[in-house]
VEXDREN-2710 file (C-alpha; in Angstrom, 1 decimal):
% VEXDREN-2710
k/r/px/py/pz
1/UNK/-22.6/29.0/62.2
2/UNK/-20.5/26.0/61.2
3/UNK/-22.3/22.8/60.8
4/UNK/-21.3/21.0/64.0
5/UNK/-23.0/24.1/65.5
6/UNK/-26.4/23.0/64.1
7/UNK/-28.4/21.4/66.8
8/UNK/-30.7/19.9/64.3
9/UNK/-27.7/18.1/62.5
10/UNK/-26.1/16.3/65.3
11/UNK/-28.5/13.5/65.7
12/UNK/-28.3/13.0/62.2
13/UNK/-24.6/13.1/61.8
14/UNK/-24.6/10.5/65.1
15/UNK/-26.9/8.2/63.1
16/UNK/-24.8/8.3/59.8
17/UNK/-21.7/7.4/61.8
18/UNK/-23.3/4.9/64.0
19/UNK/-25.0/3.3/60.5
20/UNK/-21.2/3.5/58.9
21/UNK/-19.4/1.9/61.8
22/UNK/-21.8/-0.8/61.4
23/UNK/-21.8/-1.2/58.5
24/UNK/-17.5/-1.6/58.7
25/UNK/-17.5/-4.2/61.4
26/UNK/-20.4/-6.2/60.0
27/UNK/-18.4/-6.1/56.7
28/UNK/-14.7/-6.7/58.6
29/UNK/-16.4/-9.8/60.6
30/UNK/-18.3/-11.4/57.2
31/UNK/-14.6/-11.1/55.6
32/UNK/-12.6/-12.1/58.2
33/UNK/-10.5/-15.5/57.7
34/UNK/-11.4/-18.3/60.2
35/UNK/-9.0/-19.8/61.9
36/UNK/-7.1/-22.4/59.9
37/UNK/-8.9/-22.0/57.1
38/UNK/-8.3/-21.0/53.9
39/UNK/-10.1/-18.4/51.2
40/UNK/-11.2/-20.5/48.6
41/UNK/-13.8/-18.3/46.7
42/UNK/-16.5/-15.8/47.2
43/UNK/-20.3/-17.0/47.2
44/UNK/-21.5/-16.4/43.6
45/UNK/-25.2/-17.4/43.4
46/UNK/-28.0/-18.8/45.4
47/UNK/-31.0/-20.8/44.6
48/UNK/-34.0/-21.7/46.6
49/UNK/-36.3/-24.7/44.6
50/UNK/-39.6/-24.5/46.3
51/UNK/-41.0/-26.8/44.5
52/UNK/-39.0/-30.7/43.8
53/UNK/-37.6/-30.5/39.9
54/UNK/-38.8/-27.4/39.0
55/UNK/-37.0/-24.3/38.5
56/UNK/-35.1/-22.2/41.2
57/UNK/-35.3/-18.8/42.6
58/UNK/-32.9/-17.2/42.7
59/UNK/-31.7/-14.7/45.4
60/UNK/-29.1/-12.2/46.7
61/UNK/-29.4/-13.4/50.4
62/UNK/-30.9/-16.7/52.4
63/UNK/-31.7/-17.3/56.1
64/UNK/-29.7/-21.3/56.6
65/UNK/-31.1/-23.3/58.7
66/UNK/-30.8/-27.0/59.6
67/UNK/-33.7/-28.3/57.4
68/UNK/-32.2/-26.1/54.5
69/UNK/-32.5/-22.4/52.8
70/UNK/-35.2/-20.4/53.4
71/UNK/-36.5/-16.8/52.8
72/UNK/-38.8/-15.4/55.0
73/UNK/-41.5/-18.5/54.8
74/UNK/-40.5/-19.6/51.6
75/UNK/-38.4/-23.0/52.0
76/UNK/-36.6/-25.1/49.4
77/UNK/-38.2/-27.9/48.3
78/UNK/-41.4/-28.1/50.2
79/UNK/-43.8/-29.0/47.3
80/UNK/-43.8/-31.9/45.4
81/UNK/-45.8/-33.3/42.5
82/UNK/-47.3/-37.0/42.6
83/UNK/-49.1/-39.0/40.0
84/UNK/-51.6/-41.6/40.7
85/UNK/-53.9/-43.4/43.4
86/UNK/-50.3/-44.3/45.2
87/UNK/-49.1/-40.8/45.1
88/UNK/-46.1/-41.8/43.6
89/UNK/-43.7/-38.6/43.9
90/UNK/-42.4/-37.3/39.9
91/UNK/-39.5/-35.5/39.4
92/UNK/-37.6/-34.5/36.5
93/UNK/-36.3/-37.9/35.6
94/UNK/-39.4/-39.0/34.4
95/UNK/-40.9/-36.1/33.4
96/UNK/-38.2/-33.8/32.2
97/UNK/-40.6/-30.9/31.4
98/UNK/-41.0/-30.3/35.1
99/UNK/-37.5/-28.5/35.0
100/UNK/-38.4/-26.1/32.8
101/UNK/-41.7/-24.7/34.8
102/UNK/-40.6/-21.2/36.0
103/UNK/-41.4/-20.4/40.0
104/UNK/-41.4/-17.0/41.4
105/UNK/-42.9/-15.2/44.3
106/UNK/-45.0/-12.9/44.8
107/UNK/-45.7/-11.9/48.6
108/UNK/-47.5/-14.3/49.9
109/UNK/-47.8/-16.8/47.2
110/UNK/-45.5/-18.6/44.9
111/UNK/-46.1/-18.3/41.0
112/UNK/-45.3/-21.5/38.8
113/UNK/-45.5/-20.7/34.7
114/UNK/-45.2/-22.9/31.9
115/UNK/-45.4/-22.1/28.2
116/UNK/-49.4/-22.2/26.8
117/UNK/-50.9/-22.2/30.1
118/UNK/-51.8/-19.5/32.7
119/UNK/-50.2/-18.8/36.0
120/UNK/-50.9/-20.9/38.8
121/UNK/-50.7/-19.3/42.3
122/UNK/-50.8/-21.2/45.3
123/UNK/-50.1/-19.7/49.0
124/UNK/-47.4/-19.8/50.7
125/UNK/-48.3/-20.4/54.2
126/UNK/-51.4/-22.9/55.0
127/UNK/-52.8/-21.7/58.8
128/UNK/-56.0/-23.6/59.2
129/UNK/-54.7/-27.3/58.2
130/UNK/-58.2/-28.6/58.9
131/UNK/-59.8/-27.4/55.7
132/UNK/-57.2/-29.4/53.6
133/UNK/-56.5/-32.7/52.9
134/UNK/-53.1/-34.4/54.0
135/UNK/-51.9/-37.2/51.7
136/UNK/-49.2/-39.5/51.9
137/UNK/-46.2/-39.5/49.7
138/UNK/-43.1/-41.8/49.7
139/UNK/-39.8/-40.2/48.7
140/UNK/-37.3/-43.0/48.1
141/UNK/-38.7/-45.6/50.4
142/UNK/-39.4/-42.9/53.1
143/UNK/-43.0/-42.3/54.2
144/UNK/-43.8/-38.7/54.4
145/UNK/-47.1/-36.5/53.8
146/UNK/-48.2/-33.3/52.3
147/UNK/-51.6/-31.4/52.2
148/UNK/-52.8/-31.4/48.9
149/UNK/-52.8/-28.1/47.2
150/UNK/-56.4/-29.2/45.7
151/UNK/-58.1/-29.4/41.9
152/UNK/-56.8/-26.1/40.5
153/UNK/-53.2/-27.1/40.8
154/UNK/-53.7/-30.8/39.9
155/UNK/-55.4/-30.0/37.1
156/UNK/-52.9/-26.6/35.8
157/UNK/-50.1/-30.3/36.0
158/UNK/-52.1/-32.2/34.3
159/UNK/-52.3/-29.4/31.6
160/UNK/-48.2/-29.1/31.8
161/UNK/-47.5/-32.6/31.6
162/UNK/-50.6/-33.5/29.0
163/UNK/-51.5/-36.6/31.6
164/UNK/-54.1/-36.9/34.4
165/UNK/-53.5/-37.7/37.3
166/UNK/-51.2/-35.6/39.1
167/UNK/-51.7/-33.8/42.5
168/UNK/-49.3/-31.1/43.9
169/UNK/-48.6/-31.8/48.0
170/UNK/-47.4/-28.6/50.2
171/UNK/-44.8/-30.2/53.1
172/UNK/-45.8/-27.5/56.2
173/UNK/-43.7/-27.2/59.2
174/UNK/-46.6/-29.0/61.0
175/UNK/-46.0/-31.9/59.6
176/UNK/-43.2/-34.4/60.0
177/UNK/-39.7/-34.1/58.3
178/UNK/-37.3/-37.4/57.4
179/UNK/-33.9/-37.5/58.8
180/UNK/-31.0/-36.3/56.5
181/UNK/-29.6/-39.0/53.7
182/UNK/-32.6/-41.5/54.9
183/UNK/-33.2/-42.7/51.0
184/UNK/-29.7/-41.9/49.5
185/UNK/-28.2/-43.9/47.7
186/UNK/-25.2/-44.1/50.0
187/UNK/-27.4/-44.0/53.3
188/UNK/-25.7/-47.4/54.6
189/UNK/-22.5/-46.2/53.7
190/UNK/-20.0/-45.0/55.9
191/UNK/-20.1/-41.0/54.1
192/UNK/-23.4/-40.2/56.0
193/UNK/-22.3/-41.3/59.6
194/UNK/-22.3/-37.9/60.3
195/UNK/-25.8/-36.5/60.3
196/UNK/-27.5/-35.2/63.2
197/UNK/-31.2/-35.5/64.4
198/UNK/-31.3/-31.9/63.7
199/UNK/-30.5/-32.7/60.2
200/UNK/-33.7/-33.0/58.9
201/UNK/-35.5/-32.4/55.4
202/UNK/-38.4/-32.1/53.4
203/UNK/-39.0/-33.4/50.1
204/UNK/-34.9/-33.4/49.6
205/UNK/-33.3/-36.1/48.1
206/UNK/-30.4/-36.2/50.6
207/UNK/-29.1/-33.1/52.4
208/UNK/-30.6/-29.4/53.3
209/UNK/-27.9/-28.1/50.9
210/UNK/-25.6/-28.6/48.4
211/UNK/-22.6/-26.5/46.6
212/UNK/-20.8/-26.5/43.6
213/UNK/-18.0/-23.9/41.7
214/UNK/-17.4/-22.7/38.1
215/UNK/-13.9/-24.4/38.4
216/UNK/-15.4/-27.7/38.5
217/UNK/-18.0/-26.8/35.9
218/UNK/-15.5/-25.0/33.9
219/UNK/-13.4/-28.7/33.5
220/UNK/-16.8/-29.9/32.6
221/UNK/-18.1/-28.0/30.3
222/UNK/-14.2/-28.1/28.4
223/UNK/-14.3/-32.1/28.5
224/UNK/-17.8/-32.1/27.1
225/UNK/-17.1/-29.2/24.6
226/UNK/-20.3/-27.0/25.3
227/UNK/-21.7/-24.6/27.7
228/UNK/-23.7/-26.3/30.7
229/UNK/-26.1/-24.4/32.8
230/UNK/-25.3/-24.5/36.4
231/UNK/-29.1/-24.7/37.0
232/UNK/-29.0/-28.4/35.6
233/UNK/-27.3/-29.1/38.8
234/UNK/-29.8/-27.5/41.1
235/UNK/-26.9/-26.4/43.8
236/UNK/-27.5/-24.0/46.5
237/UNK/-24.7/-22.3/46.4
238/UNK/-22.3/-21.8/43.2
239/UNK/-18.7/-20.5/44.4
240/UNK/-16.5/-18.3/42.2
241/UNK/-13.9/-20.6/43.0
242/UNK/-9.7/-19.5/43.9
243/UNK/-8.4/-23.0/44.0
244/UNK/-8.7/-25.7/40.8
245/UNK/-11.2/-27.9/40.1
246/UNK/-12.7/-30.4/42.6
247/UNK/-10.5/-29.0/44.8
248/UNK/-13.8/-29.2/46.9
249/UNK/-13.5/-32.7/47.3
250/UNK/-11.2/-32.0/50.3
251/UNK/-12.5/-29.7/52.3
252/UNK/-13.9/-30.6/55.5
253/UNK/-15.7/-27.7/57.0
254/UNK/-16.9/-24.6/54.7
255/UNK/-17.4/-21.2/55.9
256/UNK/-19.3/-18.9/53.6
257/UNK/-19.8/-15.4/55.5
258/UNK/-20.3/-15.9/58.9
259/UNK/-22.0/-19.3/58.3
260/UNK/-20.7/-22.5/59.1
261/UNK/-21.0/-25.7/57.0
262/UNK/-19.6/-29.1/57.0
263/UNK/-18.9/-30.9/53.9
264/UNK/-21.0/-33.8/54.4
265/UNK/-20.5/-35.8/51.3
266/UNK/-20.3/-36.3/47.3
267/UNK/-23.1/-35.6/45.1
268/UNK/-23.7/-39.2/43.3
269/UNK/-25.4/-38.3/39.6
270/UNK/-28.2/-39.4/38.3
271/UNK/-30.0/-39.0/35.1
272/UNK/-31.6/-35.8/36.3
273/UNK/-28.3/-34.1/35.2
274/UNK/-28.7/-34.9/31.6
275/UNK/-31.9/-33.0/31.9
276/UNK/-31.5/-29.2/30.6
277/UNK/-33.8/-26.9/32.7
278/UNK/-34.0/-24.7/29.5
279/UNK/-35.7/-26.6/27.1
280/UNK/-37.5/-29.0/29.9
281/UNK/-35.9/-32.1/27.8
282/UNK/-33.2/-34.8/28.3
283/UNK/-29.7/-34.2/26.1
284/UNK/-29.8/-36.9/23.2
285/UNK/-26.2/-37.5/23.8
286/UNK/-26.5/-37.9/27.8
287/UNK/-24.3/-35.3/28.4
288/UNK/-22.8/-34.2/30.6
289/UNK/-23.4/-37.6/32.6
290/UNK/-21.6/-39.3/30.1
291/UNK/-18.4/-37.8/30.5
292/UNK/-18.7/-37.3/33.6
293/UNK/-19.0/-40.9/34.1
294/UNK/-15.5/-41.4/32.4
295/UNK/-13.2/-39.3/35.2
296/UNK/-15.2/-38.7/37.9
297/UNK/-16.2/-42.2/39.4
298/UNK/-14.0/-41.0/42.1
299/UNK/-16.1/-42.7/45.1
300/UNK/-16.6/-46.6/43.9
301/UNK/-17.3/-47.7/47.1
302/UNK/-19.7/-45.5/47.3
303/UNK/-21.4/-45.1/44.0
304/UNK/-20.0/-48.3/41.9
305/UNK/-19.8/-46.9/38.5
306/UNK/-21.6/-43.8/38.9
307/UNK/-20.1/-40.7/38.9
308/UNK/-19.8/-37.5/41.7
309/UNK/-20.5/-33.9/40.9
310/UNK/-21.1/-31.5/43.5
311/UNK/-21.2/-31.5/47.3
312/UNK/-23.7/-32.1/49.9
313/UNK/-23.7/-30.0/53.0
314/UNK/-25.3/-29.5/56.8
315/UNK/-25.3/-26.7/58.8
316/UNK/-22.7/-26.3/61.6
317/UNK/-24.0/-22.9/62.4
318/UNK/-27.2/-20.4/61.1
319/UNK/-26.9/-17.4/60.0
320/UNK/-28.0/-15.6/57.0
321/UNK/-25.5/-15.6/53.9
322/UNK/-25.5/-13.2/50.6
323/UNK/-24.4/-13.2/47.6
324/UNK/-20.4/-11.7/47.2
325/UNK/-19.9/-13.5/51.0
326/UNK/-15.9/-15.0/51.3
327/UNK/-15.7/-18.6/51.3
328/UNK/-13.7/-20.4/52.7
329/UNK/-12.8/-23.7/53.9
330/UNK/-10.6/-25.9/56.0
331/UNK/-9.6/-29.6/55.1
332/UNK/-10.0/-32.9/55.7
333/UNK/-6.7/-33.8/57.9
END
């Protein structure tokens, strides 16, 4: 009996084919080149920070949507640490060691480690609000609020950073969000006309997501004469880039996959770039701020002396991108 013959067989063999031919037009569509665009790269890494200055997790896929990356409930950038009666919010540019505290997941909860001190666990999800406390929190100028993820985790900071007085606020999506760029630098300037009321964030400094590619760090890294981490720029999306460095700096919309972006602005640099995530300490030579200070202060009206890095982006359309995705991009006329 040959095997076509094989009752048995044939819905099996229909469900192989019907997976393969999927699996070749999801594949042919992901690959496809928009029209007038160009392929500029293929999507290299992504990173999800859950919580503001610490580390990232990094992953091989990410739902977008317009408030920024997620995976599954797991958002970017939706804790924050504060410090003191006023809540004042801390990032790594005043405490540096926050870069170098390690999150992970683990179902339903995130994991944050740090050297000499055990693992701190906190939910992911919060469903019955009313037995926590909501605080308020101000995240450059902009009023905003968090529930408090209570003693245990103000006390495992404290213990990190060797200070009392910290608190560690959860930003839930019952609670209100602050229009993209609202306390940027550049928010009066003319870069950021084009965000939406859709465009809204957490605990972000500017924008739901932001990119970056080795070519541009490669330039770096040669002017500065060392290796820098791309995790000390805290980018979404790193693109194995086709095209030369900055080339980036043209491109007006940016498809990776089947997702669309538009390339809302620069990336102004701060002194959180001299921070290395690795050791949880600044660079004693200010690098790679310093040089970068020297060639790109490419947007003076913008930025006055301060240099651009990176871009910031907003989601044209959802989707869900992986690593290995095509990018590509169409500019600025």
């Amino acid at each position: 009996m040959g095997y076509f013959e094989n009752e048995d067989a044939a819905p099996l063999f229909a469900l192989i084919a019907s997976a393969a031919v999927k699996h070749l037009v999801n594949f042919l569509w992901r690959n496809r080149r928009p029209p007038g665009s160009l392929r500029v790269g293929t999507l290299k890494s992504i990173a999800i920070y859950p919580v503001k200055s610490m580390s990232g997790i990094s992953l091989p896929e990410v739902e977008c949507s317009y408030s920024g990356p997620r995976n599954g409930c797991l958002q970017d950038r939706t804790w924050i640490v504060t410090y003191g009666a006023g809540n004042r919010f801390v990032t790594g540019r005043q405490e540096p060691k926050l870069t170098s505290v390690r999150c992970s997941r683990s179902g339903d909860f995130i994991l944050l480690d740090s050297d000499g001190v055990e693992t701190l666990k906190m939910p992911i999800e919060i469903e019955n609000i009313e037995s926590y406390q909501v605080k308020a929190v101000r995240v450059h100028g902009i009023p905003l609020s968090g529930v408090d993820c209570g003693d245990d985790a103000a006390n495992w900071i404290d213990r990190v950073l060797n200070k009392r007085g910290h608190r560690i606020l959860h930003h839930i999506p019952a609670l209100p969000r602050r229009l993209t760029s609202i306390g940027a630098t550049a928010f009066k300037r003319s870069f950021y006309h084009a965000a939406r009321p859709e465009d809204e964030v957490a605990y972000q400094d500017s924008a739901p997501f932001s990119l970056g590619t080795d070519a541009s760090l490669g330039n770096l890294c040669k002017r500065v004469g060392r290796e820098i981490p791309e995790e000390q720029f805290r980018h979404t999306f790193e693109i194995s880039a086709l095209v030369p460095a900055f080339e980036e700096d043209s491109w007006k919309d940016i498809i990776i996959g089947s997702v669309r972006f538009v390339n809302f602005a620069p990336i102004e640099k701060c002194l959180m770039s001299v921070v290395d995530p690795r050791i949880g300490a600044k660079t004693e030579d200010d690098e790679p701020l310093a040089t970068l200070k020297q060639y790109r202060n490419v947007y003076p009206d913008m930025f006055g002396h301060n240099a651009a890095f990176g871009r910031l982006l907003l989601l044209e359309k959802p989707g869900i991108v992986r690593v290995g995705d095509p990018v590509f991009a169409c500019k600025a006329q």
